[in-house]
C-alpha positions in Angstrom: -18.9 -2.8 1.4 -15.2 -2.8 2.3 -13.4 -0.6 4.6 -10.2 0.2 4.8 -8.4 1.6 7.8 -4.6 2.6 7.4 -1.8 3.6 9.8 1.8 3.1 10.3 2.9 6.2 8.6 4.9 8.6 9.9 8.4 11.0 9.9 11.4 8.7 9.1 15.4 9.9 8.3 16.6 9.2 5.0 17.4 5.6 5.4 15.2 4.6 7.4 12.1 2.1 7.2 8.7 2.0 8.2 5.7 -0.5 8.2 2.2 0.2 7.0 -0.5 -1.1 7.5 -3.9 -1.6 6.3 -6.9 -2.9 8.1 -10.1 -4.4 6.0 -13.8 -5.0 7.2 -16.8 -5.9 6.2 -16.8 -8.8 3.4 -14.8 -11.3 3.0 -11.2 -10.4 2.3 -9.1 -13.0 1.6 -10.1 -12.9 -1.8 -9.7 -9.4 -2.6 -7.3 -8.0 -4.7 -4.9 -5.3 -2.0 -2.9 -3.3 -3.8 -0.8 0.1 -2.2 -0.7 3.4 -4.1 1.2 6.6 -3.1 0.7 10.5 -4.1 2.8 12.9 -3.5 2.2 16.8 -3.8 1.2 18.0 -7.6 1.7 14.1 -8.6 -0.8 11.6 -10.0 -1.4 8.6 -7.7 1.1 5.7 -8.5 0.9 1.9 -7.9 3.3 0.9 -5.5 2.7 -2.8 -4.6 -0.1 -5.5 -4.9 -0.9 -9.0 -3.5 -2.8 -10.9 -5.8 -3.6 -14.6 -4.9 -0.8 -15.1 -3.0 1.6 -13.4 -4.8 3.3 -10.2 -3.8 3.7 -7.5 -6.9 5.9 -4.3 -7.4 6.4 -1.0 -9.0 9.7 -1.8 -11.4 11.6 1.2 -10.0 10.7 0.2 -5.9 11.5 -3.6 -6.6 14.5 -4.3 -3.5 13.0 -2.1 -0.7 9.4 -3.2 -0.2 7.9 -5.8 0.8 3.8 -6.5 0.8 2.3 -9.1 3.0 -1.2 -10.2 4.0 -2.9 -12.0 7.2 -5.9 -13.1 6.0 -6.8 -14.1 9.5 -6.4 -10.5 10.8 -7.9 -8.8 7.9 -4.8 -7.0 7.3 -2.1 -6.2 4.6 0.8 -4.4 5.6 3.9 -2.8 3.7 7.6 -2.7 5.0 9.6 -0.3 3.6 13.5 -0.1 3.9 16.0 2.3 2.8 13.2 4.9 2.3 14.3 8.1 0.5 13.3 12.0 0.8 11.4 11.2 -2.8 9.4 8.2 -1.0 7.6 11.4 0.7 3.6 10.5 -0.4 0.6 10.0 1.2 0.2 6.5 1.0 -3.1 4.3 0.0 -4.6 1.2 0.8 -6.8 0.0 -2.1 -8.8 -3.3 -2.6 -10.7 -5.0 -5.3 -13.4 -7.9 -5.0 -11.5 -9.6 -8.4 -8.0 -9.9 -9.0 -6.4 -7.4 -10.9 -2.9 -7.9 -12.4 -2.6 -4.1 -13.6 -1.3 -0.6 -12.2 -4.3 1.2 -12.8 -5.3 2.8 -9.4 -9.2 3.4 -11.5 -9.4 -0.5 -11.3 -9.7 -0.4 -7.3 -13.0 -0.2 -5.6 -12.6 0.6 -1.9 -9.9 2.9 -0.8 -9.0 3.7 2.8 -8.0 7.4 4.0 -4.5 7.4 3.8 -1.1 7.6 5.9 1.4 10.9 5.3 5.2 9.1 5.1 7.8 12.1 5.1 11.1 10.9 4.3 14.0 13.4 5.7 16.9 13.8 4.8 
């Protein structure tokens, strides 16, 4: 069993940036699959970014602003986020699998923490 403990989230101006962050316990996580969804009010739950064996993957149309990261040694996965926008509004999700996983499809994911609101003003 994984958990997954975000935070980081928050009320940010148009503009402006935050970083997540996503804690992991309980197996070994340095080869897990993290990947960070977002859903915002009436919307489906989108991929947003992954990190996959060392490599860092994005959603096509948030490519430029984010960047994931991972510290294996601190169990932990974060995302920065620059020049955040009033549509970046979500609550954002911290998802891992125990195999890699190339795709977008939040279904794939087994362990998902609870959350962290980002509200984008503007």
């Amino acid at each position: 069993q994984v958990q997954l403990v975000e935070s980081g989230g928050g009320l940010v101006q148009a503009g402006g940036s935050l970083r997540l962050s996503c804690a992991a316990s309980g197996r070994t996580f340095s080869s897990y699959t993290m990947g960070w969804f977002r859903q915002a009010p009436g919307k489906e739950r989108e991929f947003v970014a992954s990190w996959i064996g060392g490599s860092a993957y994005y959603a096509e149309s948030l490519k430029g602003r984010l960047t994931i990261s991972r510290d294996n040694a601190k169990n932990t996965v974060y995302l920065q986020m620059n020049s955040l926008k009033p549509e970046d509004t979500a609550v954002y999700y911290c998802a891992a699998r125990s195999s890699r996983w190339y795709g977008t499809n939040a279904h794939a994911y087994d362990y998902w923490g609870q959350g962290t609101q980002v509200t984008v003003s503007s």
